[in-house]
ChimeraX commands (.cxc) that place a marker at each C-alpha (Angstrom):
marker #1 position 0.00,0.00,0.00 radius 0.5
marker #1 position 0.74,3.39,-0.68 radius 0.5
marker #1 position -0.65,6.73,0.59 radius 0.5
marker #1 position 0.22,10.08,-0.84 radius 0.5
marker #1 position 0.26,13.44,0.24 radius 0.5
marker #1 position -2.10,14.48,-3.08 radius 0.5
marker #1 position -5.28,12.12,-1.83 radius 0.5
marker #1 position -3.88,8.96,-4.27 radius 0.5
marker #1 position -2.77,5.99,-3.07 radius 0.5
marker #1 position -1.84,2.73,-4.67 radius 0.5
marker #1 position -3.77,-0.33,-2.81 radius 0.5
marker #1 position -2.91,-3.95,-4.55 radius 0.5
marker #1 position -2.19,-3.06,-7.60 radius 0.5
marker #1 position -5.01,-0.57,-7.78 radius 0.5
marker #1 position -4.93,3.15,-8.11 radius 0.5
marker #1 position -7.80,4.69,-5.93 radius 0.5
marker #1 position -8.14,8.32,-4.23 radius 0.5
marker #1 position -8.54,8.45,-0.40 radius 0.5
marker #1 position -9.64,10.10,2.56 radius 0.5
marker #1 position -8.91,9.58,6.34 radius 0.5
marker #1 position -11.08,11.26,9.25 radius 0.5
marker #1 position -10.75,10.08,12.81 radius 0.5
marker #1 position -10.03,6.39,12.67 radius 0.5
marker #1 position -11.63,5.87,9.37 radius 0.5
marker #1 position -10.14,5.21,5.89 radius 0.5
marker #1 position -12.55,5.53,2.58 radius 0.5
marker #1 position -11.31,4.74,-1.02 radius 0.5
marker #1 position -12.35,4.81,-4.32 radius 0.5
marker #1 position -11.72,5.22,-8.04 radius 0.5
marker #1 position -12.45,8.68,-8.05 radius 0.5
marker #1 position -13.27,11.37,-5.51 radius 0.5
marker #1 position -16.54,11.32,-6.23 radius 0.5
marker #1 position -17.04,7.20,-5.25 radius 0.5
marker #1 position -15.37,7.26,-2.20 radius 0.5
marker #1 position -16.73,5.15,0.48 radius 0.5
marker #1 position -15.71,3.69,4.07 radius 0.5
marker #1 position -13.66,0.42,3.49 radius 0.5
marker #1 position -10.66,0.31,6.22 radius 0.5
marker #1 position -11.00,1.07,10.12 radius 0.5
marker #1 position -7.68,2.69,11.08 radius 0.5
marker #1 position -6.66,0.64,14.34 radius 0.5
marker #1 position -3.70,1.86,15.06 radius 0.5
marker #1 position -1.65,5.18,14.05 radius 0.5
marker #1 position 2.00,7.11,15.08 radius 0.5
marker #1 position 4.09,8.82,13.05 radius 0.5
marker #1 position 5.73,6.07,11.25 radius 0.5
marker #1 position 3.25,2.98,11.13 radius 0.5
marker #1 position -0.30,2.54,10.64 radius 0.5
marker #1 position -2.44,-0.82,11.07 radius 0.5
marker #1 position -5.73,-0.79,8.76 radius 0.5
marker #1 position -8.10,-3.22,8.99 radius 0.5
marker #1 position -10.63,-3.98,5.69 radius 0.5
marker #1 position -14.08,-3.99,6.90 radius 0.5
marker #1 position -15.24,-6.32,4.17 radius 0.5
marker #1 position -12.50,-9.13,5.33 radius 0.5
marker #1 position -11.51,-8.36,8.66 radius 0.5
marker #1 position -7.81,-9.00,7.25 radius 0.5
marker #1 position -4.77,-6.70,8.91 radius 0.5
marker #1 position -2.11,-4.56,7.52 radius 0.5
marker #1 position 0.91,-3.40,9.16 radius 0.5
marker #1 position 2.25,-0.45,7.41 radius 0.5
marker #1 position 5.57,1.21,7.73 radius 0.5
marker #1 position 6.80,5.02,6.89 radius 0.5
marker #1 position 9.42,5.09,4.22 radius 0.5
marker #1 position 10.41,8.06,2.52 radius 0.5
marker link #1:1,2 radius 0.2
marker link #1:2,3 radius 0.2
marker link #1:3,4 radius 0.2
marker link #1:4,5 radius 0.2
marker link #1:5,6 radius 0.2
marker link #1:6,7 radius 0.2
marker link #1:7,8 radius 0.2
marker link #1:8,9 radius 0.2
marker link #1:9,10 radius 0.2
marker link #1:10,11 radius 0.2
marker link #1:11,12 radius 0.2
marker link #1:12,13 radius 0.2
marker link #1:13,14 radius 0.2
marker link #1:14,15 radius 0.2
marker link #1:15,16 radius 0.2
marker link #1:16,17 radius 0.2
marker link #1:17,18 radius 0.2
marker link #1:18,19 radius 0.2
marker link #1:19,20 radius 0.2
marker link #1:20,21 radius 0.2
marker link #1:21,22 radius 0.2
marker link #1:22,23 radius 0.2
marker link #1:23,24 radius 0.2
marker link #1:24,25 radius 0.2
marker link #1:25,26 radius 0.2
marker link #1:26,27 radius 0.2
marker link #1:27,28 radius 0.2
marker link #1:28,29 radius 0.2
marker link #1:29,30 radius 0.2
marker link #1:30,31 radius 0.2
marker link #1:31,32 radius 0.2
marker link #1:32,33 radius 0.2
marker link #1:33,34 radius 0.2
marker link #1:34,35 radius 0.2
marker link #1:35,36 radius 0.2
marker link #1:36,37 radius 0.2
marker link #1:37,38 radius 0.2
marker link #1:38,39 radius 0.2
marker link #1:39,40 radius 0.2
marker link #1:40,41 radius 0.2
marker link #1:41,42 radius 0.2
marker link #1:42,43 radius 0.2
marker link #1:43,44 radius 0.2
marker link #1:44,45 radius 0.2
marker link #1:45,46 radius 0.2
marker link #1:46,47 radius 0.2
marker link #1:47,48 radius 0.2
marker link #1:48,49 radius 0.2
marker link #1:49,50 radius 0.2
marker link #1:50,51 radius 0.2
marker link #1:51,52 radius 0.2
marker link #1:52,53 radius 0.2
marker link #1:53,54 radius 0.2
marker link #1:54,55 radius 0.2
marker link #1:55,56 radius 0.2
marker link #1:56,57 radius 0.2
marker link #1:57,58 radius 0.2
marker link #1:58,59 radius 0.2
marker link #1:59,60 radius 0.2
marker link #1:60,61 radius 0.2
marker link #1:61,62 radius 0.2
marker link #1:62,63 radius 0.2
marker link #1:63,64 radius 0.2
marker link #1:64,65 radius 0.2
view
């Protein structure tokens, strides 16, 4: 996964547009189809865990720049 500063991120090999608020994180394939699909469980400044709502499945994700 990746998560840029412009509201794009990569997810899979997907290209979608995001938005986070609070401990929420909604996707889609353009900004006007975004929707709630990952529940931000944990955050600091270099890692993030997301859960996907639809699986349940975990990802651990780590800061690089």
């Amino acid at each position: 996964m990746e998560f840029r500063e412009d509201g794009t991120c990569l997810i899979g090999e997907k290209e979608l547009f995001f938005e986070a608020s609070l401990y929420k994180l909604s996707t889609g394939d353009s900004k006007d189809t975004i929707r709630y699909t990952h529940n931000i469980v944990y955050l600091t400044n270099n890692s993030m865990t997301l859960r996907e709502e639809a699986t349940k499945k975990l990802y651990k994700l780590t800061r690089v720049d």
